[in-house]
N, C-alpha and C positions, 0 to 999 in steps of 0.2 A: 505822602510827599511833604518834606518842607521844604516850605518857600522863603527864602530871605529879601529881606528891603535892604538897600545898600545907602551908607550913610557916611559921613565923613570917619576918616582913624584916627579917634580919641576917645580915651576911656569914658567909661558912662557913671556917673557920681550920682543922678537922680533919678528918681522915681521918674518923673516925666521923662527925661531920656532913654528908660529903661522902656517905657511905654510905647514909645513915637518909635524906638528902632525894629522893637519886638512885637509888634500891632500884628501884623500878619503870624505871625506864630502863636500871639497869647488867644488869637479868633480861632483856631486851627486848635491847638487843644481840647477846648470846650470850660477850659477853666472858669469860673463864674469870676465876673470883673469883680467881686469882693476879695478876692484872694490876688487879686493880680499884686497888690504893694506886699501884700506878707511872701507871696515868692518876691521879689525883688528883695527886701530885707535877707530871706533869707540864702538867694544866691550870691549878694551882696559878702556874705560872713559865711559863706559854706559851710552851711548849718545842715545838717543831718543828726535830725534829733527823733529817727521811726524809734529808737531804740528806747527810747521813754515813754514809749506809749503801746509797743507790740510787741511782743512774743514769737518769736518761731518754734515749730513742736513738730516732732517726728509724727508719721500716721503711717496708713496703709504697710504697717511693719517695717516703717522706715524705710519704705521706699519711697516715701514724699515728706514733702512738708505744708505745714501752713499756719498761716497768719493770725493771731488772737488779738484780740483789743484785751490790756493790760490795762488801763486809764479808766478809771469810774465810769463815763460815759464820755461819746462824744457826738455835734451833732451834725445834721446834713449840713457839708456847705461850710463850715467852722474854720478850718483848719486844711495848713495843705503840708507834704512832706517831699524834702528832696531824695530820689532816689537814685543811686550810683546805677552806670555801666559797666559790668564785670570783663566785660568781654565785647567788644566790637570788632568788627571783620565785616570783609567784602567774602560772599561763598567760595571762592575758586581759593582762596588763602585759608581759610578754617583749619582743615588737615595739618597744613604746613607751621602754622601759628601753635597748632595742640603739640607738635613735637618739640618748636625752638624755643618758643618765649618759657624762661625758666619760673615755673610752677602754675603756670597757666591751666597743664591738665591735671593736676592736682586740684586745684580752686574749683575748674567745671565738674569732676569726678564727684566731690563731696557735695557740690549744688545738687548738682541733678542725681547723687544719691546711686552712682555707679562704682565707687570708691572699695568697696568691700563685698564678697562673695557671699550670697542670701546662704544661711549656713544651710549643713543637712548631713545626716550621716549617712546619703546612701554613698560616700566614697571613704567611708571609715576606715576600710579594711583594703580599700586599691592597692593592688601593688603586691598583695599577700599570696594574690593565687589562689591557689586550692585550700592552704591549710586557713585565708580568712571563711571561706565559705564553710568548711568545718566546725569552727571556734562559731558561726554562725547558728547552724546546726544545731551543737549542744547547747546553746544558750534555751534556742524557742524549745526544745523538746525538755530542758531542763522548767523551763517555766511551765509546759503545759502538764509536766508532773504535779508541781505546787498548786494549780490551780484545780486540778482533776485527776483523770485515772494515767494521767502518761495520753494519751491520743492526742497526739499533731493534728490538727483540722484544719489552721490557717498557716501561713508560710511566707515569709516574705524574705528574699533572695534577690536583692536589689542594688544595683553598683558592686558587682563582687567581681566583673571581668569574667562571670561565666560565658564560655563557648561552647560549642559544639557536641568534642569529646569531654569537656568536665561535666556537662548535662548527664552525658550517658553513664559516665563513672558513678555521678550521684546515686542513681537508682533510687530515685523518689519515689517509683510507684509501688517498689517494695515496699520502701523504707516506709512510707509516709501513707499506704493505698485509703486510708480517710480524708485526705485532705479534700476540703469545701472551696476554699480559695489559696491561689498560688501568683505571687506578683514576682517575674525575671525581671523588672524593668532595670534599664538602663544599664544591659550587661553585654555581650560578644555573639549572639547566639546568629549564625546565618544560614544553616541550611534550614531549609522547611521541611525537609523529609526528617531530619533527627527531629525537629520538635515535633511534628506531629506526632513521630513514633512514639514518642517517650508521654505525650501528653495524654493521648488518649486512652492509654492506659489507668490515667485517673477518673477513672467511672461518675465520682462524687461530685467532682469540681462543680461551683456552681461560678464561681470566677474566676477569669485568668487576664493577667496583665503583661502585654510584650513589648510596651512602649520602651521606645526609643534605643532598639535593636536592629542591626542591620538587615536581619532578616525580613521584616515588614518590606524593604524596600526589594530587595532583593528576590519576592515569590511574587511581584507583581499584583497584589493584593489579593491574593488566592488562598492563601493561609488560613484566614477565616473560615472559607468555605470548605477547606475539609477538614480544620474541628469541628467544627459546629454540625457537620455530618457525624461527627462519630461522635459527640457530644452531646445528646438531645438536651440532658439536664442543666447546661451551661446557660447562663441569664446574663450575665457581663463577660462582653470582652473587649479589651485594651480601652474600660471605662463608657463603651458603648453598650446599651442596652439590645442583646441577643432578640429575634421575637420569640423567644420561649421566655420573656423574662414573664416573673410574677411576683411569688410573695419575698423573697428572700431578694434579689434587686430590690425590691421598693425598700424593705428592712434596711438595706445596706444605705440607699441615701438619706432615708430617714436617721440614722445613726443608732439606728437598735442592732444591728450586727456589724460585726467588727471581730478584732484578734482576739479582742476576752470574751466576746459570744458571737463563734463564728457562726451558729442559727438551728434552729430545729424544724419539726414539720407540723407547729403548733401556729396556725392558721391566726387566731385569736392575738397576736402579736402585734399587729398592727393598728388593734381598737385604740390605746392610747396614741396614736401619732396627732399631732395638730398641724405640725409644719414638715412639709414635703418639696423638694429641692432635686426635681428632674432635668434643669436645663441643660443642653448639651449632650444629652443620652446618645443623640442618635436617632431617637425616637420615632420607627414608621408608622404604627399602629397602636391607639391608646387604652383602646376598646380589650379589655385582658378581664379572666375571673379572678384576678388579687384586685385591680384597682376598679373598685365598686363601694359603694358608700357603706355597705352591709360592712367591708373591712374595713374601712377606714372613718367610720360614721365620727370622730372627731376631727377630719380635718380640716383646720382656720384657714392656713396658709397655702395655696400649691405654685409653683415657679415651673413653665413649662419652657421657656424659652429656649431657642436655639434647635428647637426639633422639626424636623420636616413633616411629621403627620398628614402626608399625603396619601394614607392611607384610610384615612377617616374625613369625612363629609366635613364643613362650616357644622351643618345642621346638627350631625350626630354628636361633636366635640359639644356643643351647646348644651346639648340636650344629655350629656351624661354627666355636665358640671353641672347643670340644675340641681339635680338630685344630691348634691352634696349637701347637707341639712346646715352644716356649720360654715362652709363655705365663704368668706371673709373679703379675701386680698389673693388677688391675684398677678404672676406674672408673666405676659406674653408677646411676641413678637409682633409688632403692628406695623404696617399690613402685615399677616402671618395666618396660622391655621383657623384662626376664629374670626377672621374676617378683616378686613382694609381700614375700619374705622372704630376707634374707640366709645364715640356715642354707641352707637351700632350693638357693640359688647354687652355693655352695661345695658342698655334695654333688652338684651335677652338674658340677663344674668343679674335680675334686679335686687339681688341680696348680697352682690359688690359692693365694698364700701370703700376700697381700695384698690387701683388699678394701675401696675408700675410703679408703686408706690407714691403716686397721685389719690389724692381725696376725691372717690366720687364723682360729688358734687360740683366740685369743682372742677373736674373735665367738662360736667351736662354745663355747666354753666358760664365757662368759655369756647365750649366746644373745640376742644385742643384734639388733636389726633393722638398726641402721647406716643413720639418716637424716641424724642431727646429725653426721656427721664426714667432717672433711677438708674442712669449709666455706671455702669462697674468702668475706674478711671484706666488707660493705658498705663501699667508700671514699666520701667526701665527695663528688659531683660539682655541676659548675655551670656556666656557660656564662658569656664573658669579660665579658657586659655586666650579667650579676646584679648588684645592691648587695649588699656584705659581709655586711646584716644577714639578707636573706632566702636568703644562702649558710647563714648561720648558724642560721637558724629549722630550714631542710632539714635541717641535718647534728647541731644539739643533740642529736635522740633516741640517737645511741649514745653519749653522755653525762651522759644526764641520770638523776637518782636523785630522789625522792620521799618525802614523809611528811606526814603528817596531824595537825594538834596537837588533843590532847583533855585537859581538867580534868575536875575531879569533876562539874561540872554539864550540858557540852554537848560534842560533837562538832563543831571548826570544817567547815564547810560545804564551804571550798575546799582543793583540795592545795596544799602546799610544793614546788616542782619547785628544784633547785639543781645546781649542775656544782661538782665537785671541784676544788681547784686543779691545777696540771701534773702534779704526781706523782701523785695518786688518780686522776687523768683518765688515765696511762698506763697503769692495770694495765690488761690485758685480758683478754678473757674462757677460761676452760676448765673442760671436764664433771671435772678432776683438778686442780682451783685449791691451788696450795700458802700462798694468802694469805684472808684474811676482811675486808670489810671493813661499817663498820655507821654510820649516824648517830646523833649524842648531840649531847641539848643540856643543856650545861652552866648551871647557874644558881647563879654565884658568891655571889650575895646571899639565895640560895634561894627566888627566886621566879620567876614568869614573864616579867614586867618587864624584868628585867634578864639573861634567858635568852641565849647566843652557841652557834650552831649551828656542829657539828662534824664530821666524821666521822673514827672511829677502825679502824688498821688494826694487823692483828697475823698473824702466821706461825701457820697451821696444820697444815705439814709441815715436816720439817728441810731448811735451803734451803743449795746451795751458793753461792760466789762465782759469777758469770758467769749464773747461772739467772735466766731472766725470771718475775718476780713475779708472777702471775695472781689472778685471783678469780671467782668465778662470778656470771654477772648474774643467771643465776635457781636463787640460793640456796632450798632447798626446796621447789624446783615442778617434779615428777616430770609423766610421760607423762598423769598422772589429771588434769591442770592443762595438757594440750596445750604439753610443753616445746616437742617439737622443732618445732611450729609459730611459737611465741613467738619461738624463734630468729631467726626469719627478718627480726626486727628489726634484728638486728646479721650477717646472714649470708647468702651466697644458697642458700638450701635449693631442692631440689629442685622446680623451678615443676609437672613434669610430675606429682606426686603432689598437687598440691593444685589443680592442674585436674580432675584426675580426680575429687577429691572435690566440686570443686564441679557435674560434670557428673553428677554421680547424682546430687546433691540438687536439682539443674535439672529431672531427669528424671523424679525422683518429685516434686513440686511440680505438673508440667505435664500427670502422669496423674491429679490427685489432684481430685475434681467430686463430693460431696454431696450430696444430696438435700436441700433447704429444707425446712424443718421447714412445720408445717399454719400456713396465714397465715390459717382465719375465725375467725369473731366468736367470741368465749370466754365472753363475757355475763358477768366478771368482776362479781362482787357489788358493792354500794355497803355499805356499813359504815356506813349511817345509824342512830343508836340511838333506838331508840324512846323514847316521852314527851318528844320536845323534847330528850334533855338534848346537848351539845355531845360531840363526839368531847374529848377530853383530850390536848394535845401537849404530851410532852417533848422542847424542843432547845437545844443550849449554842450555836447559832448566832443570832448576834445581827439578822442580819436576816430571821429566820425570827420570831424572839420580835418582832421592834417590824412586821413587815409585812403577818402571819397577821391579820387583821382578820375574815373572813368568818365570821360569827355559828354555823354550823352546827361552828367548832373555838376551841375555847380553850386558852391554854399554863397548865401546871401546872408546879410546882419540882420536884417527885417524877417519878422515873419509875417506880417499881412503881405509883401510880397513872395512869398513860398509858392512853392506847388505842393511842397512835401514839409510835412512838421516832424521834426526826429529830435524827440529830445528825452530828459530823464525827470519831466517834473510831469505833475499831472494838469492836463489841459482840462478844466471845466470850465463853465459858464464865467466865473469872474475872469480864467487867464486869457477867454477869449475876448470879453469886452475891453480888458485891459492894453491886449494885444493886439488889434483886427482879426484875429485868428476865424474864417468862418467856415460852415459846414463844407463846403465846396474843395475844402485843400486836403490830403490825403496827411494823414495822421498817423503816428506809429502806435498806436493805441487802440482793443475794443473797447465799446460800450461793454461792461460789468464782468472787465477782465478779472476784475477778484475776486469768482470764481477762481478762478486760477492761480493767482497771486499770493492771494494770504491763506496761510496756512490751513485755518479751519476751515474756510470756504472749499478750497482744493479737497481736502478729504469729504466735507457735507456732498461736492459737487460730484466724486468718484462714489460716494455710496450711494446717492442717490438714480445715477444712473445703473453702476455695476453689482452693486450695492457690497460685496467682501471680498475684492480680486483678491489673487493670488499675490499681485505685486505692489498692493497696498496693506503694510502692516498696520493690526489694529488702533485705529488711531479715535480720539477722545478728544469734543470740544469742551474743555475745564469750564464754561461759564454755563454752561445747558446740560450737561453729558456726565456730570460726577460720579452721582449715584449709580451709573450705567459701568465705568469705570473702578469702583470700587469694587461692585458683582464681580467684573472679571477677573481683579485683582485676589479678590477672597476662593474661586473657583479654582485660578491658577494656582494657589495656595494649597486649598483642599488636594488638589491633586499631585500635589506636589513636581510641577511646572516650572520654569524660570519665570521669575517676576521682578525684570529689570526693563526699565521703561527710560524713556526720553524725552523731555518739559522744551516747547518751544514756545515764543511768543510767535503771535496771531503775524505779525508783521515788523519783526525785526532781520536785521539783518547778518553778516558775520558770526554767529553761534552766539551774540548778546543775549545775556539773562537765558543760555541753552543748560539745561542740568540732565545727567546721567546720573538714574534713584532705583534703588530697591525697595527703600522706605516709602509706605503708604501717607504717614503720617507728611511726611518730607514734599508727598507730591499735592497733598491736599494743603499745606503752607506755601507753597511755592505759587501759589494764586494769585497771595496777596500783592505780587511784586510786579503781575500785572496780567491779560486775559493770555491766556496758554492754550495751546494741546500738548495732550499727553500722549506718546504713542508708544507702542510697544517696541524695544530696542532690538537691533538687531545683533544678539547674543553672539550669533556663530559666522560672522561675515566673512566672505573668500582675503585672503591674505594675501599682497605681495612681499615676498620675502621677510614675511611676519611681522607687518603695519599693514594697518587700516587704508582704506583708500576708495572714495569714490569716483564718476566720472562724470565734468560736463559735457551737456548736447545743446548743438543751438537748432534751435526749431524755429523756419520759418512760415507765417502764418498770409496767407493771400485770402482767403475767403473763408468763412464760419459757416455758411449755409451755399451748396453746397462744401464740404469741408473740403480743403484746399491746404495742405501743409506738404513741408518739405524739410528735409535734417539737411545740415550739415554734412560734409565730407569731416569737416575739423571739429573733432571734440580732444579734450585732453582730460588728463588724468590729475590729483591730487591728492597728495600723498603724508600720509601722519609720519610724523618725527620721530616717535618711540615705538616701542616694541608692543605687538596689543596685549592686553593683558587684562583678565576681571577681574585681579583682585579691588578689594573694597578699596584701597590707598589711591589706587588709578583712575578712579571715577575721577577724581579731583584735576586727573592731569590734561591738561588741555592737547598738547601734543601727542598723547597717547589715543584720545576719543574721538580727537577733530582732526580735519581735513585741510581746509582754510588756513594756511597762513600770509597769506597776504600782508595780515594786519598786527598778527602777532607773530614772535618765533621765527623759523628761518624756513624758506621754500625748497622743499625736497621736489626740483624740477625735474619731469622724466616727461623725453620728447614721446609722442603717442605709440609711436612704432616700435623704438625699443622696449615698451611697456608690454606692448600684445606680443612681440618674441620670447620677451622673458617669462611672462606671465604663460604664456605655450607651454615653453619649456617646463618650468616650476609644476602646473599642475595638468599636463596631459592633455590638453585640451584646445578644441577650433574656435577662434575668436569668433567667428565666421559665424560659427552657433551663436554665443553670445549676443551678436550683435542683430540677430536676424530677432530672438525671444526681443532687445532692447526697442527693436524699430517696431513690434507690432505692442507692448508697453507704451512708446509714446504715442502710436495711434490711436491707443483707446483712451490714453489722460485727453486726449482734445474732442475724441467724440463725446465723451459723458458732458465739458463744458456744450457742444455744439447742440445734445440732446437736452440736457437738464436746465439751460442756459438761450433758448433761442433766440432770447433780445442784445446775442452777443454780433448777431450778424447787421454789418456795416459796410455799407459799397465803398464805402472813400475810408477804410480803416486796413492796414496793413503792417505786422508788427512781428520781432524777433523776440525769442524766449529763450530762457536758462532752463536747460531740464537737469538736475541732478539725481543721478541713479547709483546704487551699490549693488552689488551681488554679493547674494551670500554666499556660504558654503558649501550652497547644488550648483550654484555659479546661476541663479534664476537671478533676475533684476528686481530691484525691489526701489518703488519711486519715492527719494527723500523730498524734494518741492519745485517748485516753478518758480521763474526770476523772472519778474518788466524789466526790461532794459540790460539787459547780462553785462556783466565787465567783461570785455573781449580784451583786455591788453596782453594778453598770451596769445590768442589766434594773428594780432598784429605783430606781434615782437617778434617770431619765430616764424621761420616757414615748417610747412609741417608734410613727412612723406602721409599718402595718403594707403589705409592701409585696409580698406575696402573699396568694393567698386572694381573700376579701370583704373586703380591704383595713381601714379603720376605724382607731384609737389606742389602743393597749397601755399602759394608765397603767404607772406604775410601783408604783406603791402595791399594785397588785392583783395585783402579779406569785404570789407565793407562795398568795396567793386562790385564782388559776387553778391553781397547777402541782397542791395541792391535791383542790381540787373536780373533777379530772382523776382524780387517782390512788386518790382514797378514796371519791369522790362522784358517777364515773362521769361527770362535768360537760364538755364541751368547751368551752369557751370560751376562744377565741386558741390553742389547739391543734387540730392535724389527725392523724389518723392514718395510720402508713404501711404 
């Protein structure tokens, strides 16, 4: 957040003026007050002088960049540099901003290193057909003459647009019946039964590659299983290690077999390896007669990571890395196969000298667990046919920085998201960042008006020439703050530690079944006051004062004279003493309604009763629940699942700061803009005539203990503006995602009833069903509060709620949240036919009449109970 001080409008000429307006900002930084006059000087002369002191330099093959000190030395603390904003935007504008503002996604394109296709010749010959795979053909058979007797043994057939019948025409296993390894990747191929047939035919194969063919998708992942049946001697497939792997796998990641020595049956092969690079095999069992120290009695390095080894013990993995004599540096998933804790390792593997490429010593000696290090970084990826700008949406989060502007009278609503120019866009990240960097917004004239946002960078260790410049992306957010989870924005962290986490929180969710609180009659009292005289309502809601008509309540200005307190702010300890307000006056409010109200309460409060209904989508509290979140994220991945989700704040309102992401990265930045849940979106929602649309319910609430509620007759409908749609452009569109427009956009009003005819008609079906799954839905959102929650029950507490619900595509109800104090200005404006029940018309006038004469007067009318 920044905070501005407000000051008279005229330009600022001095240091001390520059000080006294900017106090709160230059505190907010962290800038060291020695540097405060050399920024002023140099905002003063819009001096941006990084350029005389840094270097930017391509890395990770130019899919990044980063920052060099250029300058003989410089020290902590010395020196501070102004750094541009390339790019500023509010989220919901991004998308729109990348296609108009001319050359905008050209600038972010080349920043963030999306601009150009990472070359490759597996699309050399696209477009040729049969005769490129030909010209392919004689080339490798022409080389494998030169290098030996003619025998083809390796093969690689990769982007050639092979399909099906071009498979079969080849006649590889004539042609080629030696071949060792055979790579289709990235070609046409879709039935499984041709491949099969044709594959296993090659007796030799010891690997075969079919990445990123349609057929993978299309046999339901069952392809494997019947090569690998007719295949015994296969050790890799599509880069996963086979369990028949042995000596020729390991040869192949060691980089002793390859196209110029596809391998032999000469065991001895393996004694020179030092450095061995199995992560990501696949790997279930490690325990094999190739990897034994006898073969491999040189090796320094081994890198296990990313393997499941849930076939082999903690103990036995220990105990057969012992025995590796030269055994050096290791690299492994923590928590992972060898245990939860990094001390832990190293005291059973006391001839580590390196671990994740941490010293040691230096683990035993701060006792780090060793998750965040030695991260391989996220690079930019995309496929040739993307447009630049939705390369650019993907790849923004590990450059994008954020802030929040606030005056002395309000908190702006929405975040500030902005990308650094090239040189703040280079530093990168480190847990030992020798640089700081921070935004400021300068306001020349001293006010907000004329404000130009900054960000300023300054040396926080003594830096030499040649030293890459770093900074920490998450400055002051330790382990209590889920660092090394957040990482995983800019990193690939360890997937198999936060699977794990997400599978015990799967596990205890799916054991977790409460008992329903007692659903009879409670014979809650009526509050009728004797001799006629009218109940007394205090409310600061205006269509409660002009609607409440029913002669047995009338509104009063006071509220220590109330009977009844109906209002939309929260009643605690100070508005009572402020107010007279005392226990004795009935309240539209429980005790620890937010269970119910705010967001992650509501979900914590539904799993811990129900613990994974059907009608509550996965949902994730972002401040506690990351790590748990990302598990399912990486699982819905592996299995290749939709992985579109929905960022809500804890307690806002109107879809404020609400984001619809496919991106991981995207949802673990989205934090910073304030406490969220993430929930899993609902991809395939029922349509009316092809928009989006949810439905409110008002629920009214008489007693918590025993449970006492009752619906509405009147709920309505709300309807999206545009047509649904998941392309990636659309997330952006408010009208397309959302429901809500009240506040923005134009209201697509549809009275109730012409909605459930239409909606009949459109997709075949009894509202009557619908709404019978919806009633026993909101019976259990209030039992889990009334079970999980019993300090909610309150004799003088009596209160109305917003339920909103969507149906998907089975037409089941799925609960999006609960509203204190619901906007009814539709149940009043309209009268509404009623279109269950005993049917009949819901004035509007009388709407608060009834919710009333219900809650205080024990009165049913246009209510039902559930």
């Amino acid at each position: 957040m920044v905070a501005m001080a407000s000051t008279a409008n005229r330009k600022i000429e001095t240091y001390e003026e520059f000080a006294k307006v900017h106090a709160l900002l230059l505190a907010a930084s962290g800038l060291p007050e020695c540097l405060h006059r050399r920024l002023f000087e140099k905002l003063s002369g819009e001096t941006f002088d990084g350029g005389n002191h840094f270097q930017i330099e391509p890395c990770e093959g130019d899919r990044q960049r980063r920052l060099v000190l250029t300058s003989a030395s410089m020290e902590a603390d010395s020196e501070v540099f102004l750094v541009d904003h390339a790019w500023t935007f509010r989220l919901s504008d991004a998308y729109k901003q990348l296609r108009e503002v001319p050359g905008l996604a050209e600038r972010m394109g080349s920043l963030m290193c999306v601009d150009v296709d990472v070359s490759s010749d597996d699309g050399e010959d696209e477009g040729n057909g049969e005769l490129g795979v030909e010209e392919t053909l004689e080339r490798e058979v022409g080389e494998a003459k030169e290098k030996g007797n003619g025998t083809l043994r390796w093969l690689e057939l990769e982007g050639l647009n092979i399909d099906d019948a071009m498979l079969v025409s080849l006649a590889l296993p004539t042609r080629f019946p030696d071949l060792v390894a055979l790579s289709l990747l990235g070609n046409k191929l879709n039935s499984a039964e041709v491949v099969v047939q044709e594959v296993i035919k090659l007796q030799h194969l010891k690997g075969i590659w079919f990445n990123n063919n349609p057929v993978l998708k299309n046999c339901d992942g069952k392809l494997a299983g019947l090569i690998l049946k007719e295949l015994p001697e296969l050790e890799i497939y599509n880069s996963s290690f086979t369990s028949n792997f042995g000596e020729w796998a390991l040869g192949f990641c060691a980089g002793i077999y390859g196209k110029d020595n596809p391998g032999n049956a000469d065991h001895t092969s393996l004694y020179t390896v030092s450095s061995l690079d199995l992560s990501n095999r696949n790997i279930h069992n490690l325990k094999n007669k190739a990897f034994t120290p006898i073969c491999l009695p040189s090796l320094t390095y081994f890198n296990i990571q990313g393997n499941p080894l849930e076939q082999n013990s903690v103990g036995d993995l220990l105990d057969l890395l012992q025995r590796f004599p030269c055994l050096r540096s290791l690299e492994v998933d923590i928590p992972g196969p060898l245990g939860r804790r990094a001390i832990d390792i190293l005291e059973s593997l006391p001839n580590i000298s390196e671990l994740n490429g941490i010293d040691a010593s230096k683990i035993l000696e701060t006792g780090k667990h060793v998750i965040d290090s030695m991260l391989l970084p996220r690079l930019p990826e995309w496929t040739p046919d993307e447009p630049l700008a939705e390369r650019i949406i993907n790849a923004m989060w590990q450059h994008l920085m954020t802030y929040r502007l606030a005056d002395e009278e309000k908190l702006d609503e929405t975040s500030v998201w902005y990308v650094m120019d090239e040189l703040g866009s280079a530093l990168r990240h480190s847990d030992e960042p020798n640089f700081r960097v921070a935004p400021f917004l300068f306001m020349p004239e001293g006010n907000l008006a004329s404000a130009v946002s900054f960000s300023i960078l300054w040396p926080t260790q003594n830096v030499q020439k040649g030293d890459e410049c770093t900074r920490d992306f998450l400055l002051g957010i330790g382990e209590d703050k889920q660092r090394s989870a957040r990482l995983t924005a800019w990193f690939h962290t360890p997937e198999n530690y936060f699977i794990h986490a997400y599978e015990k929180h799967s596990q205890k969710l799916f054991s977790t079944s409460l008992m329903p609180p007692t659903s009879q009659y409670s014979g809650t009292q009526s509050i009728h006051r004797q001799g006629g005289r009218p109940l007394l309502v205090y409310t600061d809601i205006p269509h409660v004062e002009e609607y409440l008509t029913h002669p047995e309540f009338a509104i009063t200005n006071e509220p220590k004279d109330a009977d009844i307190i109906w209002t939309s702010m929260q009643v605690d300890e100070d508005m009572k003493k402020a107010t007279g307000i005392t226990d004795q006056q009935y309240i539209n409010q429980f005790p620890f309604e937010a269970c119910l109200v705010m967001k992650h309460h509501l979900a914590e409060t539904i799993q811990t009763a129900h613990g994974s209904p059907r009608w509550l989508q996965p949902t994730y509290n972002l401040e506690t629940h990351l790590s748990q979140l990302i598990g399912d994220y990486c699982v819905r991945k592996r299995e290749g699942l939709d992985n579109l989700w929905i960022l809500k704040p804890w307690n806002m309102a109107r879809t404020i700061d609400t984001t619809v992401t496919d991106n991981l990265p995207a949802i673990i930045r989205l934090m910073e803009t304030g406490p969220k849940i993430c929930q899993k979106y609902i991809e395939q929602p029922a349509l009316f005539q092809g928009k989006k649309f949810d439905l409110r319910y008002i629920v009214l609430v008489r007693s918590m203990h025993p449970l006492e509620i009752f619906l509405s007759d009147c709920f309505w409908v709300r309807i999206a503006n545009n047509q649904y749609s998941l392309a990636r452009s659309s997330l952006f569109e408010y009208e397309t995602h959302f429901t809500v427009m009240n506040y923005r956009g134009t209201i697509n009003h549809k009275n109730a009833s012409e909605f459930v005819r239409e909606f009949e008609e459109e997709h075949q079906v009894k509202w009557l069903d619908i709404h019978t799954r919806v009633r026993k839905m909101i019976r259990s959102v209030f039992e889990a509060a009334a079970v999980a929650h019993p300090e909610m029950h309150s004799p003088t507490s009596r209160a109305m709620y917003g339920v909103d619900v969507m149906l998907d595509s089975s037409f089941q109800p799925k609960l999006l949240e609960v509203t204190y104090c619901p906007d009814c200005t539709r149940a009043c404006k309209y009268d509404m036919d009623i279109v269950v029940g005993e049917g009949g018309v819901a004035k509007g006038c009388d709407f608060f009449n009834n919710v009333f004469s219900c809650l205080f007067l024990n009165e049913t009318s246009h209510v039902s109970q559930l």
